[in-house]
VOBA-1610 file (N, C-alpha, C; in pm, whole numbers, padded with zeros to 5 digits, always signed):
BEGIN
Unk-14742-12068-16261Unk-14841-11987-16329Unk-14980-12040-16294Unk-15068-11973-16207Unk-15162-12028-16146Unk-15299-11901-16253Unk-15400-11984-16300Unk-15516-11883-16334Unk-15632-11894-16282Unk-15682-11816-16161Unk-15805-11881-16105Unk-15917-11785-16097Unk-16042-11837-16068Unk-16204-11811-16105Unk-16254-11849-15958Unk-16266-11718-15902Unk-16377-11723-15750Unk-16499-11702-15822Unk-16597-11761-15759Unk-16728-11790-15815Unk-16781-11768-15693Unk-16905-11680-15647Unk-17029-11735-15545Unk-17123-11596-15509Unk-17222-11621-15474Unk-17329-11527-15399Unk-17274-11380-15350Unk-17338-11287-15401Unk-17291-11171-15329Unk-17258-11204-15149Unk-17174-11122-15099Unk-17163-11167-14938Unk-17073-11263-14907Unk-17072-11385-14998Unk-17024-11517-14950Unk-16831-11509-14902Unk-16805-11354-14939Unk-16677-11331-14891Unk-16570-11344-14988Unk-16581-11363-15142Unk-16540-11367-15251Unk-16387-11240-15222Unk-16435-11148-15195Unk-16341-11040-15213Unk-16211-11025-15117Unk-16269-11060-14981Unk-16191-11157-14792Unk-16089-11251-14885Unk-16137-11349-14944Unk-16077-11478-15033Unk-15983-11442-15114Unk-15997-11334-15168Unk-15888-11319-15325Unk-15753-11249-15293Unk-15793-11140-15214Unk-15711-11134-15124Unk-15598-11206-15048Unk-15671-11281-14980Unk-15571-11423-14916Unk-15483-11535-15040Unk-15572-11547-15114Unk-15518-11634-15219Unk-15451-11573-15305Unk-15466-11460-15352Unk-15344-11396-15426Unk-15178-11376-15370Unk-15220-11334-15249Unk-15072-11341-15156Unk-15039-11449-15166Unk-15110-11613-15106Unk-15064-11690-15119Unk-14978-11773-15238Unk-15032-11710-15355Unk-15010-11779-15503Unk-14921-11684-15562Unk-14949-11573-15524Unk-14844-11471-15554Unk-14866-11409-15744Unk-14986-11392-15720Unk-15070-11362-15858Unk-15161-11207-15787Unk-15190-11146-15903Unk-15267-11032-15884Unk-15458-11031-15885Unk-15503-11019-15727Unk-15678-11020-15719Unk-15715-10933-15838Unk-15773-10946-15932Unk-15866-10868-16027Unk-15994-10851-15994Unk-16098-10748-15938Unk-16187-10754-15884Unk-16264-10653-15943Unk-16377-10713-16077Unk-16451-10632-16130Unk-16527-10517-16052Unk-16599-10531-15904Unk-16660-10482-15824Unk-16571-10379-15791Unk-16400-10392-15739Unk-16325-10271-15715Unk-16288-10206-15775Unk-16295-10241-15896Unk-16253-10133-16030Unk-16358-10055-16049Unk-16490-10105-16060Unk-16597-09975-16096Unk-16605-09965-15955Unk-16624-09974-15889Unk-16616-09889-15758Unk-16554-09794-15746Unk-16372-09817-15781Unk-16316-09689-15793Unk-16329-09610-15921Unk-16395-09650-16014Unk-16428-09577-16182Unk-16565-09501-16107Unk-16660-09530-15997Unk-16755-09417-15951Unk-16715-09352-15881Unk-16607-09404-15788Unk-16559-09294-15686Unk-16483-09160-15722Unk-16404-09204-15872Unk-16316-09080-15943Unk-16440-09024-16057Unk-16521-09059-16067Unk-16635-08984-16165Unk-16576-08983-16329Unk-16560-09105-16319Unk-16543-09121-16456Unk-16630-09176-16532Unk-16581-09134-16688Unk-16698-09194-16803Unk-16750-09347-16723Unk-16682-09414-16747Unk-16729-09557-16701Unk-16777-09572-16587Unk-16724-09515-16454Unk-16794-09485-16333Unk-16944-09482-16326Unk-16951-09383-16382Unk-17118-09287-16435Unk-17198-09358-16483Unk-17154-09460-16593Unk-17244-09562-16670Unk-17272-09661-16542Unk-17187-09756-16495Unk-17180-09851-16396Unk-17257-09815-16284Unk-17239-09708-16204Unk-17306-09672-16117Unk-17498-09701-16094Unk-17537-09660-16216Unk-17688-09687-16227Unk-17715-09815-16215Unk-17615-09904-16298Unk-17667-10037-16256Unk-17596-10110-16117Unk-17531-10098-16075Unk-17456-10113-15952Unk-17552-10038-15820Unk-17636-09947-15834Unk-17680-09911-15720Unk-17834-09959-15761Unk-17863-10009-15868Unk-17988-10097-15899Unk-17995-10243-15843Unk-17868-10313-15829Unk-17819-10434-15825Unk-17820-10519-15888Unk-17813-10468-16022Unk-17791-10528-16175Unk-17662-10550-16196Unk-17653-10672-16251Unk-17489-10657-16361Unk-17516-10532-16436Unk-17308-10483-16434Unk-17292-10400-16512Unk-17301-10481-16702Unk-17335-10405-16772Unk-17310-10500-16937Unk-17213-10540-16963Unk-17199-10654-17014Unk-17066-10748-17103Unk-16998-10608-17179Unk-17070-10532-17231Unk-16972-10486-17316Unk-16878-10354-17235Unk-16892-10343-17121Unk-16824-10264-17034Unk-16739-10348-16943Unk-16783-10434-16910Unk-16760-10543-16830Unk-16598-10595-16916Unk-16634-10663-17032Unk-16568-10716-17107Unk-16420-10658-17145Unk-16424-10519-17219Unk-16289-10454-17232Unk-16252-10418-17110Unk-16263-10386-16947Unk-16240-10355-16880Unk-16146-10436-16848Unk-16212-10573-16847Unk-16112-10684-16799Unk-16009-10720-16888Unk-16031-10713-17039Unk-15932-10729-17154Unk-15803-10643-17148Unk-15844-10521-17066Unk-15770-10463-17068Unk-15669-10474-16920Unk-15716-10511-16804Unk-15649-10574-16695Unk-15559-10640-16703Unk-15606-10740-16795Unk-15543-10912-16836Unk-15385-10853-16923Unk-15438-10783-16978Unk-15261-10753-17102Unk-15166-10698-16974Unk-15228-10681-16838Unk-15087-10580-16743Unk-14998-10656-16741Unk-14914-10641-16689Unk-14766-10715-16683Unk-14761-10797-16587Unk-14881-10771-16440Unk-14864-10828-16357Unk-14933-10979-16345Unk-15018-10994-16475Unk-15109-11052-16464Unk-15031-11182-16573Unk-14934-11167-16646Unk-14876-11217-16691Unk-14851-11421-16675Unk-14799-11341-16556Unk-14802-11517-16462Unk-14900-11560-16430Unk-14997-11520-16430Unk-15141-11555-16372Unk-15217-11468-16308Unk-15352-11520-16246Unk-15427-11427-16225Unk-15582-11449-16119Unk-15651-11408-16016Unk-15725-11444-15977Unk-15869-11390-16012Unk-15954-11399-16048Unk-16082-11322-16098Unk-16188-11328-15982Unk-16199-11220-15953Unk-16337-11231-15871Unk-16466-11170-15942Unk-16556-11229-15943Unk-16679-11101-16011Unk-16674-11140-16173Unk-16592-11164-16261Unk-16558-11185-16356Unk-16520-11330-16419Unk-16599-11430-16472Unk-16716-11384-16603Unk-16855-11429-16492Unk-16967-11309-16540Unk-17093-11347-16424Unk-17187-11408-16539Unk-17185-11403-16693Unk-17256-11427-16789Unk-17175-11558-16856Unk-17303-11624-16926Unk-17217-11717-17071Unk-17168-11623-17150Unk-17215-11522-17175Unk-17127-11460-17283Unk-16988-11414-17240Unk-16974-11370-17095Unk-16889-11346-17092Unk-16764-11469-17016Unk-16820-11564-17010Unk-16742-11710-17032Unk-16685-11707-17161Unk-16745-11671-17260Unk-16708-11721-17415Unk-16597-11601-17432Unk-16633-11492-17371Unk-16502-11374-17406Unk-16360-11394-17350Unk-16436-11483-17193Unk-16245-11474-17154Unk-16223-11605-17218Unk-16316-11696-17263Unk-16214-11824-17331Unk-16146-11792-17448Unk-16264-11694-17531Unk-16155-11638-17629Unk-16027-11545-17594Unk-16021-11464-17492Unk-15859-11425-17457Unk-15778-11470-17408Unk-15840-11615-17343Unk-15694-11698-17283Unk-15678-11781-17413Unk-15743-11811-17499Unk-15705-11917-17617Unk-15584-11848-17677Unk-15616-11685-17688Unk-15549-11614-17771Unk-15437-11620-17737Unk-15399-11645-17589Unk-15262-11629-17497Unk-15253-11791-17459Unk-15289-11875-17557Unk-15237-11998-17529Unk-15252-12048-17404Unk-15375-11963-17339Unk-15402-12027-17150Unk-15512-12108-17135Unk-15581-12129-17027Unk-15692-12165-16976Unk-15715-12108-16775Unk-15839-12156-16764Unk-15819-12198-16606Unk-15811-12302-16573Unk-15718-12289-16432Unk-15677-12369-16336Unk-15768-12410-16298Unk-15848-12311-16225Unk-15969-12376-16141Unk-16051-12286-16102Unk-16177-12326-16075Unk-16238-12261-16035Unk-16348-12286-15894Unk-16331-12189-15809Unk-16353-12179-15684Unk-16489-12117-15632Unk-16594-12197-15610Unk-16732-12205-15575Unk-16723-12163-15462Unk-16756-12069-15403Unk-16830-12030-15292Unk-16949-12045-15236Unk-17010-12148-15144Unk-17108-12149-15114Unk-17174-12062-14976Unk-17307-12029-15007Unk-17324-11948-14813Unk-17472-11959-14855Unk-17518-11964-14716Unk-17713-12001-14700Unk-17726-11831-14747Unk-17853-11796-14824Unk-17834-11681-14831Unk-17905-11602-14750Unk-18003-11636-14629Unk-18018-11580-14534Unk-17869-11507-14462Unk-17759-11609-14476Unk-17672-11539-14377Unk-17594-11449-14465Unk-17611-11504-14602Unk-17546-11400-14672Unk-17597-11219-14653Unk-17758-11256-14620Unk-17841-11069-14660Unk-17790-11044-14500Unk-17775-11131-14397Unk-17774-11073-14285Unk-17597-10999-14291Unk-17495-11069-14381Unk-17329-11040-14364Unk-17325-10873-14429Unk-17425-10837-14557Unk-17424-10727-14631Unk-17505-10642-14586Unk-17593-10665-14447Unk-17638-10563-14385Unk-17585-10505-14310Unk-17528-10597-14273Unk-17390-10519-14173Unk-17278-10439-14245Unk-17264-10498-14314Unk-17149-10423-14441Unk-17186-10261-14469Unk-17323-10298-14527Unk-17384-10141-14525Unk-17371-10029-14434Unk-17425-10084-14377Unk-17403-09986-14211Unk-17232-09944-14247Unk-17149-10023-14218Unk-17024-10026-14177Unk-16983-09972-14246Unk-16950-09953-14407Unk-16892-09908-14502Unk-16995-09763-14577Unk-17148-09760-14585Unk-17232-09689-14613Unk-17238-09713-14763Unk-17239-09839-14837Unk-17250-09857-14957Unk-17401-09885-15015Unk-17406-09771-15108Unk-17567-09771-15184Unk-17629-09912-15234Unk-17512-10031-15229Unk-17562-10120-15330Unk-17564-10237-15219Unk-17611-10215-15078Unk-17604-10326-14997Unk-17717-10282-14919Unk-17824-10244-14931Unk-17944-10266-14890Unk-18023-10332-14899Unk-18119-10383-14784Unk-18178-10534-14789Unk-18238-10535-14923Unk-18328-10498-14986Unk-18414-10489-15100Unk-18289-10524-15222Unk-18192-10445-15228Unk-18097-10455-15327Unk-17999-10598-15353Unk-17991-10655-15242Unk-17895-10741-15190Unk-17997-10868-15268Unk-18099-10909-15218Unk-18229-10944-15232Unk-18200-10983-15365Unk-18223-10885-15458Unk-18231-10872-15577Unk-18103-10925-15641Unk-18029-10890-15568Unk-17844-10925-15672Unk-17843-11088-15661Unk-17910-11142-15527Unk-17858-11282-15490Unk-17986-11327-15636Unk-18103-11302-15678Unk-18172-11347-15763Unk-18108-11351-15875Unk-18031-11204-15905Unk-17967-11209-16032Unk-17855-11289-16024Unk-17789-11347-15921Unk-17654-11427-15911Unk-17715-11591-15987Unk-17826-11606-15901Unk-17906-11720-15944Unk-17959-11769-16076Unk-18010-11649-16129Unk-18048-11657-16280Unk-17956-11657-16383Unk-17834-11582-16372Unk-17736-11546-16435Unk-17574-11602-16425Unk-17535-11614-16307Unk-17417-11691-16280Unk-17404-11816-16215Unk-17503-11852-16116Unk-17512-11986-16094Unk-17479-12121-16234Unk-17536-12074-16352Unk-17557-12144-16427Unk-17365-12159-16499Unk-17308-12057-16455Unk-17160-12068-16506Unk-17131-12226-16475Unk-17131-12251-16338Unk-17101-12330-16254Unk-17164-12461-16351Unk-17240-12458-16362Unk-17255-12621-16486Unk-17173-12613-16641Unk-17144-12505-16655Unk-17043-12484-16784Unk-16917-12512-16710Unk-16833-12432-16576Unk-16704-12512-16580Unk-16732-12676-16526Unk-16815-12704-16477Unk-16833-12792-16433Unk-16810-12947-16524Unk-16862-12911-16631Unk-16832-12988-16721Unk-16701-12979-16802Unk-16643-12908-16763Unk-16459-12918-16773Unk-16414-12949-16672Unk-16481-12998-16551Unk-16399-13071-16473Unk-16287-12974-16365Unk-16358-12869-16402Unk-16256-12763-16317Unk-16291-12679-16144Unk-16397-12715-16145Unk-16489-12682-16055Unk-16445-12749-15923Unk-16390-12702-15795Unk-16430-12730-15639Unk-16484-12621-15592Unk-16584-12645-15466Unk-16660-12623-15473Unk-16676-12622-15311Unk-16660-12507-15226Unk-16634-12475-15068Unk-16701-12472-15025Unk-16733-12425-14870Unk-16823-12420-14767Unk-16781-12239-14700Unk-16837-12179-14757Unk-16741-12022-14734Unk-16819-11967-14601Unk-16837-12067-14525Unk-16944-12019-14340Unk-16816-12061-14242Unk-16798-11959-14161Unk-16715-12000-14041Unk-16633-11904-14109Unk-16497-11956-13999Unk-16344-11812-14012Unk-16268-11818-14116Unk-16231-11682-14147Unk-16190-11621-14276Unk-16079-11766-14289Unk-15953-11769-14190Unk-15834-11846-14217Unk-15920-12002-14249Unk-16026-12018-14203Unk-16048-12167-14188Unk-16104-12184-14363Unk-16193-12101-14435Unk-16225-12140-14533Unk-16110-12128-14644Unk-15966-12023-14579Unk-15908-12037-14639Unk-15828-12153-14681Unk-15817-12249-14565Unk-15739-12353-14602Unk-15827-12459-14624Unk-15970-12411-14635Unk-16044-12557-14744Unk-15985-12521-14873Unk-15938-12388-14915Unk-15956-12377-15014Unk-15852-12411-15107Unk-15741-12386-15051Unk-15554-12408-15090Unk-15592-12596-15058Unk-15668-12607-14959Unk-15623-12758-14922Unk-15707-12840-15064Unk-15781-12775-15121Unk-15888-12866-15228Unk-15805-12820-15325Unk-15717-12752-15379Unk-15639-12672-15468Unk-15533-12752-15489Unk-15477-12783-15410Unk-15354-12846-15328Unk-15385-13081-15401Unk-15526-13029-15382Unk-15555-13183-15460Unk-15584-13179-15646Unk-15561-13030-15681Unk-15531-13053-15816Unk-15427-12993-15866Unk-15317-13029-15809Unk-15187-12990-15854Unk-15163-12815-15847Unk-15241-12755-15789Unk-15218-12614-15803Unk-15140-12579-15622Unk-14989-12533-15615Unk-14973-12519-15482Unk-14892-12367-15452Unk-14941-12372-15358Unk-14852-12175-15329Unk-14746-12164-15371Unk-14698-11979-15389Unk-14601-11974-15419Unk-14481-12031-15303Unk-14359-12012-15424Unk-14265-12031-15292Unk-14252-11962-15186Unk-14285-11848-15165Unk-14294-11777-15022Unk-14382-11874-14880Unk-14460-11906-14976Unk-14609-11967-14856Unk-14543-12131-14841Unk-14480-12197-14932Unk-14451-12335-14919Unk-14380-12378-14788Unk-14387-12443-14714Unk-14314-12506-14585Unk-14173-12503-14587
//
């Protein structure tokens, strides 16, 4: 039962990562960003709200934010564990998932820092833009999200930090290579793949 917390800079490849590590751990990626993404793409109530601040490059609010994920967390799949990307970007919403894993007798495993210069970060989401045509990856916007990452979630990182839960990567260079800083620093706190991935 593995419960883990990707943490880092828009760009830094958070979403590449959860991906890989969910297969590996054999837990389900939860990815606040792909859920309202697809809640704007189907034009839903919540879509509609999210959207304004998502193409502003604002966090969406805790209180949308919050049951969205409350409500993720009860699936069945998530049961055994779980990987979070995007999710908690606030203290407040640190204090919400500690109150729903207390409730379920959990905690986190760990949590996984992403680091990237953020020059190379605006240069990775300009390309993205182009490539994908997403409203919320324009230089000006991008700009802005890495400020709000700074003001707002950077500071997570000294709250787990002081639980001792925190490693803390180098997310520059190839997808496989940061992957195995990452299992390999994982791997030094008792957390190891599922049995599928084991030798």
């Amino acid at each position: 039962m593995t419960r883990l917390l990707l943490i880092g800079p828009p760009g830094a490849g958070k979403g590449t990562q959860a991906v890989h590590l969910a297969e590996i751990y054999g837990i389900p990626a939860i990815s606040t960003g792909d859920i309202f993404r697809s809640n704007v793409k189907n034009g839903t109530e919540l879509g509609t709200k999210a959207k304004a601040f998502m193409d502003a490059g604002d966090n969406v609010p805790d209180s949308l934010t919050n049951a969205l994920i409350r409500d993720r967390l009860e699936d069945d799949d998530a049961q055994e564990g779980f990987l979070l990307d995007g999710y908690p970007r606030t203290t407040d919403q640190v204090r919400e998932l500690d109150a729903f894993l207390a409730s379920h007798g959990a905690a986190l495993d760990a949590v996984v820092e992403l680091e990237a210069d953020p020059e190379v970060v605006v240069a990775r989401l300009r390309k993205r833009a182009l490539e994908q045509g997403r409203s919320d990856d324009t230089e000006a916007v991008v700009r802005h999200r890495l400020e709000v990452y700074a003001e707002q979630t950077a500071p997570l990182i000294k709250v787990y930090g002081s639980r001792g839960v925190v490693v803390t990567i180098d997310a520059l260079g190839e997808i496989d290579a940061v992957t195995a800083r990452i299992t390999g620093a994982l791997v030094d706190r008792g957390i190891v793949a599922a049995d599928a991935f084991k030798p």
